[in-house]
SEFI-367182 format. One record per residue (C-alpha): residue in one letter; chain; y, z, x. Coordinates in Angstrom, 1 decimal, padded with zeros to 4 digits. Example, Ala and Ser with C-alpha at 12.3 -4.5 7.8 and 13.67 -1.06 7.14 Angstrom:
// residues 2
('A' 'A' (-004.5 007.8 012.3))
('S' 'A' (-001.1 007.1 013.7))
//
This chain:
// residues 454
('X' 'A' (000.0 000.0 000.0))
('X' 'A' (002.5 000.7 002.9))
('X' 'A' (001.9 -002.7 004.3))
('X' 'A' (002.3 -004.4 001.1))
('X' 'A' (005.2 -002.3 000.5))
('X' 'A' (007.4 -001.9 004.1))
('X' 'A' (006.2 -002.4 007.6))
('X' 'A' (008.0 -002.0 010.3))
('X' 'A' (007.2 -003.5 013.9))
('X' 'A' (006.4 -000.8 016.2))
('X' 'A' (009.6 -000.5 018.1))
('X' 'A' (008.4 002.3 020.4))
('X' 'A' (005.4 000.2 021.6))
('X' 'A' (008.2 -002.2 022.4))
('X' 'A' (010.2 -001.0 024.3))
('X' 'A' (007.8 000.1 026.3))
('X' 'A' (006.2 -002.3 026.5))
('X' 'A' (009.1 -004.6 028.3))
('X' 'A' (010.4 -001.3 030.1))
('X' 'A' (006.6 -001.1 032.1))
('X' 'A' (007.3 -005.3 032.6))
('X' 'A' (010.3 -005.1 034.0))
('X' 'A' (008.7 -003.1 036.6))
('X' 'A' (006.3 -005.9 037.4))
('X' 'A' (003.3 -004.2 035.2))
('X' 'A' (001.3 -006.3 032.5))
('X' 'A' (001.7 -004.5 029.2))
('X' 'A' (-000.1 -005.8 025.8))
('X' 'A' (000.6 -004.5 022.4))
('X' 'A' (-002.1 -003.8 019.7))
('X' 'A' (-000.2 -002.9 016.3))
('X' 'A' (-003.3 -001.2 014.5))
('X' 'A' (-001.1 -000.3 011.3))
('X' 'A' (-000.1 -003.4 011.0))
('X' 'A' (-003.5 -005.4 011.6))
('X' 'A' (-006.2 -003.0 010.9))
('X' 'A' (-009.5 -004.7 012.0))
('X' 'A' (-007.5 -004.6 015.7))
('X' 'A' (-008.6 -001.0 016.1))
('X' 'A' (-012.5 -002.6 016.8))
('X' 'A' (-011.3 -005.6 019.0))
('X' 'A' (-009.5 -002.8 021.7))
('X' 'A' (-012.7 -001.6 022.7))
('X' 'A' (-014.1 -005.2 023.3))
('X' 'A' (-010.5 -006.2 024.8))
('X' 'A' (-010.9 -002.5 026.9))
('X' 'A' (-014.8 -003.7 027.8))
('X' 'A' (-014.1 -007.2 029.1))
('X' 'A' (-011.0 -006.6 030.9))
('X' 'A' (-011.1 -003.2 032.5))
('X' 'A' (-007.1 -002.2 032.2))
('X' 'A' (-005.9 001.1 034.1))
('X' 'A' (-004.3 002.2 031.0))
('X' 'A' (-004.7 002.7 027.2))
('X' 'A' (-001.7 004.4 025.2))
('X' 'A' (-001.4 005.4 021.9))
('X' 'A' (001.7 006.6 020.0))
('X' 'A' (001.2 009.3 017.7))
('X' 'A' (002.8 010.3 014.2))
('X' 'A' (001.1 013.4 012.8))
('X' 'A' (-000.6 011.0 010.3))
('X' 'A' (-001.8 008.6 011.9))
('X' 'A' (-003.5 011.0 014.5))
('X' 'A' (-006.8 011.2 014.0))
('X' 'A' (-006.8 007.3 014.2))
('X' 'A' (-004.9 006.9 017.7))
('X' 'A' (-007.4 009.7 019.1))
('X' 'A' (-010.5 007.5 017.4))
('X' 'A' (-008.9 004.4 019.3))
('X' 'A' (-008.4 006.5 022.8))
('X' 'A' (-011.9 007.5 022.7))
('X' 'A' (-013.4 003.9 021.9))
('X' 'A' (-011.5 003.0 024.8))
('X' 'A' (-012.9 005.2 026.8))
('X' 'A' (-016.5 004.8 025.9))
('X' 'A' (-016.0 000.9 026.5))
('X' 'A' (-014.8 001.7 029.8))
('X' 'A' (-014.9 005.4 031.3))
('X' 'A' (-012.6 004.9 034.4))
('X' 'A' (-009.7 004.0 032.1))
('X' 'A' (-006.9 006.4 031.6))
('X' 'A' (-005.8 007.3 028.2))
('X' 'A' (-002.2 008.0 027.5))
('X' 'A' (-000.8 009.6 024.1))
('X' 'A' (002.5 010.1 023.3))
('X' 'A' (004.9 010.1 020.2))
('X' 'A' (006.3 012.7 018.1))
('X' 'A' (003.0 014.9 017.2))
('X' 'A' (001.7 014.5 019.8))
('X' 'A' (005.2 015.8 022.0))
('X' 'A' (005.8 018.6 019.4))
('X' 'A' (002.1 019.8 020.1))
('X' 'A' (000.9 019.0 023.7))
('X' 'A' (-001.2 021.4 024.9))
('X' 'A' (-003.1 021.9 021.5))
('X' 'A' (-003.5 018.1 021.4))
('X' 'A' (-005.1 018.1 025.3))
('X' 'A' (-007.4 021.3 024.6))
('X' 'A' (-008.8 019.8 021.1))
('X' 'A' (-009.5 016.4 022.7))
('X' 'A' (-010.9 015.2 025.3))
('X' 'A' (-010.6 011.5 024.9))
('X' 'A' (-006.9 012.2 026.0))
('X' 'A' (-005.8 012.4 029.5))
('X' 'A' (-002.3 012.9 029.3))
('X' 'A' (000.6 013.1 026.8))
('X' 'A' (003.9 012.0 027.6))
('X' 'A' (006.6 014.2 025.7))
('X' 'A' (009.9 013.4 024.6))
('X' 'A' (011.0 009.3 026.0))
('X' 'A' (008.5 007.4 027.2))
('X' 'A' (009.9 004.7 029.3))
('X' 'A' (010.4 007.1 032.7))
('X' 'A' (007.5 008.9 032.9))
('X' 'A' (005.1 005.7 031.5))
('X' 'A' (006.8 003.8 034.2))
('X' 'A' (006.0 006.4 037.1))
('X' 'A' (002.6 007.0 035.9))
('X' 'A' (001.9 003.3 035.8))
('X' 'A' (003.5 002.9 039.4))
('X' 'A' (002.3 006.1 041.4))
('X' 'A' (-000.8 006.5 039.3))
('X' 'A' (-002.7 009.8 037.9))
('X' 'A' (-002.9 011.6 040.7))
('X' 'A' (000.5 012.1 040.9))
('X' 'A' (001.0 013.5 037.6))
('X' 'A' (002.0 017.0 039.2))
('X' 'A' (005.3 015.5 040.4))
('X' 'A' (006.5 013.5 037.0))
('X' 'A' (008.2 015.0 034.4))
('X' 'A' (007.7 014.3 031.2))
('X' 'A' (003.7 014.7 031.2))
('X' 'A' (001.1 017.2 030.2))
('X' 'A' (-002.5 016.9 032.0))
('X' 'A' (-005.1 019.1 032.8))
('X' 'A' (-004.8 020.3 036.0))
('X' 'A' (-007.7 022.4 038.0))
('X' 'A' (-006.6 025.7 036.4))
('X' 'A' (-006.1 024.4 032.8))
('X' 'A' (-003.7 022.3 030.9))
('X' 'A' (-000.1 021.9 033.3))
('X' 'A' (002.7 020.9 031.4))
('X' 'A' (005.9 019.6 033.4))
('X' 'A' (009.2 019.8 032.8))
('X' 'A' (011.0 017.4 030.5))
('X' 'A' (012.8 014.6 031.6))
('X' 'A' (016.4 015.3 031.6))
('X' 'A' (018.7 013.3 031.2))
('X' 'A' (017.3 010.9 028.4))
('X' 'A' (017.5 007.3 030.0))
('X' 'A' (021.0 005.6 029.5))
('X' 'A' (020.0 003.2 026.4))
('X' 'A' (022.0 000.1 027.6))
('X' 'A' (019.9 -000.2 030.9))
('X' 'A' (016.8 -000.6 029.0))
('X' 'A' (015.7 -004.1 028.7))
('X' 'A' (015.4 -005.7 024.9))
('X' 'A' (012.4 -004.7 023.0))
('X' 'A' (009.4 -007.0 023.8))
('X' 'A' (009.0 -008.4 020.6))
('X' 'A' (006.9 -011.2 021.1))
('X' 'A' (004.4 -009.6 022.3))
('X' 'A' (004.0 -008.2 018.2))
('X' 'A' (001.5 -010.8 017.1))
('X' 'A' (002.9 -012.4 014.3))
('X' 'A' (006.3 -011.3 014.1))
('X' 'A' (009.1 -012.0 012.7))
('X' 'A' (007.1 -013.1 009.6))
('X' 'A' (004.6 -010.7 009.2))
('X' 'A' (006.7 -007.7 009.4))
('X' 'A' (008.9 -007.0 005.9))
('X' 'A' (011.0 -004.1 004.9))
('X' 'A' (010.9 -002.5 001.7))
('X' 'A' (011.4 -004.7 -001.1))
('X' 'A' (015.1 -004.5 -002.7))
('X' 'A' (016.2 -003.7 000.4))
('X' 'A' (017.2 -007.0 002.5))
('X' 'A' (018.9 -010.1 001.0))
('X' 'A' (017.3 -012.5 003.1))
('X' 'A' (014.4 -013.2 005.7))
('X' 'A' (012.9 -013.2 008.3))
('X' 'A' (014.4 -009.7 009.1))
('X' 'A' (013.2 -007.0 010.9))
('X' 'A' (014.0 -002.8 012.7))
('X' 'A' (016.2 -002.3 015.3))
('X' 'A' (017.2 001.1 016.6))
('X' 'A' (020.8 001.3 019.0))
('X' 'A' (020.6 005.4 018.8))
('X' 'A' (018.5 008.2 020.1))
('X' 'A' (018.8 011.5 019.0))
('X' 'A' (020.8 013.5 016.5))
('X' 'A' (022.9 016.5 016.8))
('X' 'A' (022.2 018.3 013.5))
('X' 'A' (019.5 020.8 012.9))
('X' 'A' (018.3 019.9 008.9))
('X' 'A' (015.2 022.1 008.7))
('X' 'A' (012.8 019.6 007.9))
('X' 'A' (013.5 017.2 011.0))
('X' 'A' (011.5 016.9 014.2))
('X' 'A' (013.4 016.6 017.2))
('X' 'A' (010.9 017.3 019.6))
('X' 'A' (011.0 013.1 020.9))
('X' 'A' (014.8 012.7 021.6))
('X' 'A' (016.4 016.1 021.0))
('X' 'A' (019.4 016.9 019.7))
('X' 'A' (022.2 014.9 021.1))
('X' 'A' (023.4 011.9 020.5))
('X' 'A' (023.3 008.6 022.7))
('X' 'A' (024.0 005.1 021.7))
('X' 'A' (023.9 001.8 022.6))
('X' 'A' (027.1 000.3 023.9))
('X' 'A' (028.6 -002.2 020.9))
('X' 'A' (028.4 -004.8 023.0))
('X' 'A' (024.5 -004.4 024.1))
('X' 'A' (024.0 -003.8 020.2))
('X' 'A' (025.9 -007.1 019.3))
('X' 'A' (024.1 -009.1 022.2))
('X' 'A' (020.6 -007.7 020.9))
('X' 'A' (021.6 -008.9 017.2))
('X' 'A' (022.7 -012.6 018.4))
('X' 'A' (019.0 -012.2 020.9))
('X' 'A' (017.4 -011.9 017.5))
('X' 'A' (019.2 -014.5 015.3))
('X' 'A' (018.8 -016.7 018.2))
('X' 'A' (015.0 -016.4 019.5))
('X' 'A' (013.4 -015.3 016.3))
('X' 'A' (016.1 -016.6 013.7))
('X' 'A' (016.4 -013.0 012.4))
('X' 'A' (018.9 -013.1 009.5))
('X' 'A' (018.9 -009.4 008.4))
('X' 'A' (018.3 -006.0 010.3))
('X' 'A' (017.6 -002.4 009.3))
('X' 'A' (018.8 -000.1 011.9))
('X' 'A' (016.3 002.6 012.0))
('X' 'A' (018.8 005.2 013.9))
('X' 'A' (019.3 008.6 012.5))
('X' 'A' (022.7 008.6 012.4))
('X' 'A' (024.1 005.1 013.2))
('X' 'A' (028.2 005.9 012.1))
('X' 'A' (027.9 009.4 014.3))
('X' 'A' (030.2 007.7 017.1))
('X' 'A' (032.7 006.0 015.1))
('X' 'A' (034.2 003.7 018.0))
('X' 'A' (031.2 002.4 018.5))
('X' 'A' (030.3 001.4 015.0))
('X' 'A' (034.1 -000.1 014.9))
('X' 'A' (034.1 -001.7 018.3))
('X' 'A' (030.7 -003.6 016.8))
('X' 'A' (031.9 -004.5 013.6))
('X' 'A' (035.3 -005.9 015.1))
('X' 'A' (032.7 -008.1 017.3))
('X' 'A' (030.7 -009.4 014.3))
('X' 'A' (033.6 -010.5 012.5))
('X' 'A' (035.4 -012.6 015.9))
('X' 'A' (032.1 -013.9 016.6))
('X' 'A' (030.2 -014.2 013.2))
('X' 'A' (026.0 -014.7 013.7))
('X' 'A' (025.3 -015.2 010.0))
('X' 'A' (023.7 -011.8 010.1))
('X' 'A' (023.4 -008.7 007.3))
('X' 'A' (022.1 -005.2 008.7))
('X' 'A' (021.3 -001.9 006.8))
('X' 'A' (022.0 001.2 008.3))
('X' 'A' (021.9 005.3 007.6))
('X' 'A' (024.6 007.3 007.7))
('X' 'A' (025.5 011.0 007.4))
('X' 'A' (028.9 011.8 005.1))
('X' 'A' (030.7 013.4 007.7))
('X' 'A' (030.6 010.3 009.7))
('X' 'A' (031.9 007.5 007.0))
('X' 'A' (035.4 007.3 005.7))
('X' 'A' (036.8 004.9 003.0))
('X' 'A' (038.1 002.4 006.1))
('X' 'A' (034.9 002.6 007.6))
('X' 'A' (032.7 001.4 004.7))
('X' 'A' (035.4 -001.2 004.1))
('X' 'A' (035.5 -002.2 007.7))
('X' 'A' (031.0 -002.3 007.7))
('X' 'A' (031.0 -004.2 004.5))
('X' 'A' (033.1 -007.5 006.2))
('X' 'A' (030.7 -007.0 009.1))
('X' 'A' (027.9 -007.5 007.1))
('X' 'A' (026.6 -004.3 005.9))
('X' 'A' (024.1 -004.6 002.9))
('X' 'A' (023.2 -001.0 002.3))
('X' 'A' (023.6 002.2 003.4))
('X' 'A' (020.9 005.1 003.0))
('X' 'A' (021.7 008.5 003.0))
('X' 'A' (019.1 011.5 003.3))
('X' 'A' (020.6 013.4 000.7))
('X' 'A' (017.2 015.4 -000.1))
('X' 'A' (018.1 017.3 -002.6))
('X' 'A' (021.1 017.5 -005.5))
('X' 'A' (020.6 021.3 -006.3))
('X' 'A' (023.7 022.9 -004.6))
('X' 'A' (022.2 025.8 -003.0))
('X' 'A' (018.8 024.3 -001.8))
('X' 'A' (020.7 021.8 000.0))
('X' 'A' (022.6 024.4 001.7))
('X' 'A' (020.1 026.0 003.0))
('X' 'A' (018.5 023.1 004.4))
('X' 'A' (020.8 020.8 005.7))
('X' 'A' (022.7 023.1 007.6))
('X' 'A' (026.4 022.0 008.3))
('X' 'A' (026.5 019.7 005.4))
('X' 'A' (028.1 019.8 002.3))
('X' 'A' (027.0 018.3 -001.2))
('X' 'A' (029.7 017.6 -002.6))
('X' 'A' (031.2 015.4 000.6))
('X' 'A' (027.6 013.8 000.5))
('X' 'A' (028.8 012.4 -003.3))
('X' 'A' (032.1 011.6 -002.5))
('X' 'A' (030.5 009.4 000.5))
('X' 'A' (028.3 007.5 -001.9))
('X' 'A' (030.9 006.5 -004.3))
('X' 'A' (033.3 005.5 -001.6))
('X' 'A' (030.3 003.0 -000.5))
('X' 'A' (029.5 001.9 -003.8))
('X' 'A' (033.6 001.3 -004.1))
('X' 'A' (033.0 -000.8 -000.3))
('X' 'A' (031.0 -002.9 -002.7))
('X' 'A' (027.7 -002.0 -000.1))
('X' 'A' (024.4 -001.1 -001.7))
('X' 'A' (023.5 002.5 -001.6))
('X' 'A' (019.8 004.2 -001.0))
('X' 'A' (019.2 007.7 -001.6))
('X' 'A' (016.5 009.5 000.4))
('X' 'A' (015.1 012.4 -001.4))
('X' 'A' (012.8 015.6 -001.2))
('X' 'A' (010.3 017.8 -003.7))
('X' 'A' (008.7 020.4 -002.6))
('X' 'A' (011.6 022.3 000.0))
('X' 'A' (010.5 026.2 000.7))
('X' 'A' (012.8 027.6 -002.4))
('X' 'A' (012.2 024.5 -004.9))
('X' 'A' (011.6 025.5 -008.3))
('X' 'A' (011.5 022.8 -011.4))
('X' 'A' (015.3 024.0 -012.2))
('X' 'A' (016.0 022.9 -008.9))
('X' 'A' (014.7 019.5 -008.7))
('X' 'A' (015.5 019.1 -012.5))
('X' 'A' (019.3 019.3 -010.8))
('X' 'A' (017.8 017.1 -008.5))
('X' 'A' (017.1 014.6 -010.8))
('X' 'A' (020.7 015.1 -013.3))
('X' 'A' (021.9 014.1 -009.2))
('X' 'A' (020.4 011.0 -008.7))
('X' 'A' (020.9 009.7 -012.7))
('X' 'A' (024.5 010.6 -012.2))
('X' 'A' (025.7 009.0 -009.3))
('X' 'A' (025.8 005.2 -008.3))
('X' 'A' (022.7 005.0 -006.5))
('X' 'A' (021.0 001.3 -006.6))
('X' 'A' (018.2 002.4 -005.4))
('X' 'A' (016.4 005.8 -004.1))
('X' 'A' (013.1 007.0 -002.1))
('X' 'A' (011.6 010.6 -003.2))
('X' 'A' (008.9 011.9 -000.8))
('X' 'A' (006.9 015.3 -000.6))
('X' 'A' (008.1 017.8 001.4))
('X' 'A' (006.0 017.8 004.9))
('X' 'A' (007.1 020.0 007.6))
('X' 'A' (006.0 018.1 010.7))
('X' 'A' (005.0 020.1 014.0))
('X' 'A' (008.3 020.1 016.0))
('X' 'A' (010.7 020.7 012.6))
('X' 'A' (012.2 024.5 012.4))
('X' 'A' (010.2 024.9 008.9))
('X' 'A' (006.7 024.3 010.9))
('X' 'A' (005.6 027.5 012.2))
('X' 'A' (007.4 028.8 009.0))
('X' 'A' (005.4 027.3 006.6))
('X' 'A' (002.2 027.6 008.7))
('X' 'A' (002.4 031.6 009.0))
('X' 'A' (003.2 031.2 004.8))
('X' 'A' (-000.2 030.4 004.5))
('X' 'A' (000.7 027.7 002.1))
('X' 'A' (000.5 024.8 004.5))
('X' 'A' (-003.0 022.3 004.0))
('X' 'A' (-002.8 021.1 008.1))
('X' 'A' (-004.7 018.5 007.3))
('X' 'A' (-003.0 015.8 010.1))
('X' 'A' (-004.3 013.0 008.1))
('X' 'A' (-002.3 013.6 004.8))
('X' 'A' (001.2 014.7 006.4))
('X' 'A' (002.4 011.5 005.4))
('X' 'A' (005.2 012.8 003.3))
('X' 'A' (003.3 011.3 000.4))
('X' 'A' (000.4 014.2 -000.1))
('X' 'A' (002.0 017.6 -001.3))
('X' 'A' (000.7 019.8 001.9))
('X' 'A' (002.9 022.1 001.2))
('X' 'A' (004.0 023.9 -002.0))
('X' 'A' (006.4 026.2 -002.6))
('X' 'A' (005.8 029.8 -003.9))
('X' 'A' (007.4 028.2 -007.7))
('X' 'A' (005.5 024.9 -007.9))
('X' 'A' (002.2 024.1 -007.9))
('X' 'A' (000.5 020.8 -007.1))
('X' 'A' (000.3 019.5 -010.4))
('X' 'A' (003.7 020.2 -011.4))
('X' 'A' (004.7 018.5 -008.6))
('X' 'A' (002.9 015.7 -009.3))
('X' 'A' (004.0 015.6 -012.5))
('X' 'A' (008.2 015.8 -011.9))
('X' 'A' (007.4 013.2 -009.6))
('X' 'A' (006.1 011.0 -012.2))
('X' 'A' (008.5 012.1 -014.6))
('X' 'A' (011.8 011.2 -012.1))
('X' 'A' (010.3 007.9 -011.9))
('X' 'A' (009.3 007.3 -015.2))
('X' 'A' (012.8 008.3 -016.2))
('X' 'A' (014.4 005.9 -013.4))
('X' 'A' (012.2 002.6 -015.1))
('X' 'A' (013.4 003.4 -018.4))
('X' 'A' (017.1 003.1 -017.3))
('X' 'A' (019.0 000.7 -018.7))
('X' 'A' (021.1 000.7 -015.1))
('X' 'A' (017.8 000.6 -012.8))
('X' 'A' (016.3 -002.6 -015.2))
('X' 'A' (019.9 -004.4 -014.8))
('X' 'A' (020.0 -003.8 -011.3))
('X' 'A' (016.3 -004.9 -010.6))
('X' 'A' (017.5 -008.5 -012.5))
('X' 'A' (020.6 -008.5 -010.5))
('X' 'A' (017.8 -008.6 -007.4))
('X' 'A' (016.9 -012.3 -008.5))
('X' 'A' (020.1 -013.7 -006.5))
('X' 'A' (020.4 -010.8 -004.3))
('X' 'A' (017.7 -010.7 -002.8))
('X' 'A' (015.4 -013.4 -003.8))
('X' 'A' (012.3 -013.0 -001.7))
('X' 'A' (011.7 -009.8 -002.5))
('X' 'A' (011.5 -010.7 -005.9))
('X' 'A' (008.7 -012.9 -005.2))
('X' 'A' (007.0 -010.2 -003.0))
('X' 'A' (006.9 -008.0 -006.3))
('X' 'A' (006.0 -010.5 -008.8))
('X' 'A' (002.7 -010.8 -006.5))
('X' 'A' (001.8 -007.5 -005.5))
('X' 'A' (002.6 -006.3 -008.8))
('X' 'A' (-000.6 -005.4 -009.9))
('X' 'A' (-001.5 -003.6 -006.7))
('X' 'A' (001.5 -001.6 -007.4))
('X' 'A' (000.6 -000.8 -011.0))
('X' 'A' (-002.5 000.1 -010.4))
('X' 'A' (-001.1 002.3 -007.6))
('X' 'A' (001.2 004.5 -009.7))
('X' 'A' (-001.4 004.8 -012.0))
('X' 'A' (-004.1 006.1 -010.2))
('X' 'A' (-002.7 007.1 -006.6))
('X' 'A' (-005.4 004.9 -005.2))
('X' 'A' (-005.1 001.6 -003.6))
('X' 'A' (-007.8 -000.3 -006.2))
//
């Protein structure tokens, strides 16, 4: 259902991927969420051609299935080194090395310096890079982080060709591009805020952007080599340095590329000239992780952030004439049905074209972890932290009622007269994505129905 619905070319991978090339190492990608059967044909590939390395980026979800792939590989061919890294996987190092041993080392935090090290001075100099965790003769050693994060703008451009069928095969979620082929791009890493449901525990918590002019020059590299026509930036807070964002605009509109992008933004960080200024440079829509729209609940979770800025933001966007998404929550420690009832009065209320409401899931690096595993009401199954399985439930709600105000909220948004005009207003708009409904419908159906893919 997620590949029918969005998927996103693994930009991690990626960069990587021409990172380790520029340094004069061969690096293939195997996209396993995007092409399924691949996870087999790795441990043939890893059998016939002997490589000194196999890595695998991990999301909490997805792994049990990376782990699976690392140990194929290593049956195929023992001698081979596996690598893990990602955001589970750097929020939980040494209980990820001491469950598994199909893993060698885990990389935490950026990749692209200690990979490149490893790759260059090889395993047995593991003691000296930082960045890595590895069993050492007296148990699991696990170095210091890499400080300072890499400057973003020496990096070379994500090796996207090496993402077997891409641009095409890649889509993001439907109603949300005007045109295709489009794709992800991420120009930030980092984000200074401390929401308790966020995992920092890959890039921290500070801020560091590409340069606008490396962010314009990687658009115009992807209109020209791929014939890209829309982009999502996938950064956590794209507007968060403001010159930046203006400085890149202003270069869009001297040198036009016939390019849209989406992008998410936290309140604090648009103003009315802003969104006017984004909207001539081709801004499409704007997400915004609002979470939740009960007053005190958002309070106490997005720390530093007010509510009612958050709903003078949207309607200055929806005013910019730019499409807005809103990102919600159910199931925050402290939700109660009153609560995301208010939730729901929130979202019906405002100007929102379109909105995204997962379950709660506090991910092993977030604040709310450890919190909600010493509640005793936390299911750690790995495999169903996926924000879509209700792991987690909150002393008032149980896991049918959760299930069922989800239903409801939805139910309630397809009824709308406002959600069925907007969905027609999608037929010019955004054309293609149209199409991709009309077929998939059924699966979709079928999906909200049962919860189950057929």
């Amino acid at each position: 259902m997620s590949r029918l619905a969005n998927l996103m070319p693994p930009l991690g991978l990626a960069s990587l991927a021409s990172y380790v090339e520029s340094l004069g190492h061969r690096a293939r990608i195997v996209d396993c969420f995007a092409h399924p059967n691949a996870g087999a044909q790795v441990a043939r590939w890893v059998a016939r051609h002997h490589p000194r390395f196999v890595g695998a980026s991990c999301t909490t979800a997805g792994y049990a299935g990376a782990e699976r792939l690392l140990r194929a590989a290593k049956d195929a061919f023992p001698d081979v080194t596996t690598i893990a890294g990602g955001p589970h996987v750097s929020a939980l190092p040494e209980r990820v090395l001491a469950a598994s041993d199909a893993i060698d080392l885990v990389v935490v935090g950026e990749g692209e310096r200690p990979l490149g090290r490893l790759l260059s001075e090889g395993p047995a100099a593991a003691a000296g890079i930082p960045g890595l965790v590895y069993r050492g003769p007296k148990g699991i050693v696990a170095n210091p982080p890499e400080r300072p994060g890499v400057d973003l703008d020496s990096l070379p451009l994500p090796a996207y060709e090496k993402l077997a069928g891409f641009p095409g095969y890649y889509q993001l979620p439907i109603f949300n591009y005007p045109s295709t082929p489009n794709t992800s791009c991420i120009s930030s890493r980092g984000c200074p805020y401390q929401c308790t449901y966020c995992d920092r525990s890959v890039f921290g918590r500070t801020f560091r952007g590409n340069s606008a002019e490396y962010l314009y020059e990687h658009m115009r590299y992807l209109s020209r080599r791929f014939g890209i026509r829309h982009v999502n930036f996938y950064d956590d807070q794209f507007t968060f340095d403001r010159s930046r964002v203006e400085s890149f605009c202003r270069r869009m509109l001297d040198r036009p590329l016939g390019m849209t992008f989406n992008c998410a933004v936290r309140a604090e960080h648009v103003t009315p000239g802003l969104l006017r200024l984004l909207k001539r440079a081709g801004c499409w829509m704007i997400s915004f992780g609002v979470e939740t729209g009960d007053p005190a609940l958002y309070a106490r979770h997005r720390r530093g952030a007010d509510l009612a800025e958050t709903t003078r933001a949207i309607h200055d966007s929806h005013r910019a004439g730019i499409r807005v998404k809103g990102l919600f929550m159910i199931g925050l420690p402290g939700e109660t049905e009153a609560s995301f009832r208010r939730t729901m009065d929130y979202i019906f209320s405002m100007p929102i074209d379109d909105f995204n409401v997962s379950r709660f899931t506090p991910f092993p690096g977030s604040p709310l972890y450890e919190e909600a595993r010493r509640s005793g009401r936390l299911d750690e199954d790995w495999s169903r932290m996926d924000c879509m399985h209700s792991q987690f439930l909150p002393d008032a709600l149980s896991a049918e009622r959760v299930e069922a105000l989800f239903r409801d909220l939805y139910k309630r948004h397809f009824c709308r007269p406002r959600t069925l005009v907007g969905y027609a207003s999608m037929l010019w708009k955004s054309p293609h994505s149209c199409r991709r409904f009309v077929r998939h419908l059924g699966g979709f159906l079928r999906y909200a129905a049962t919860g189950r893919e057929s």
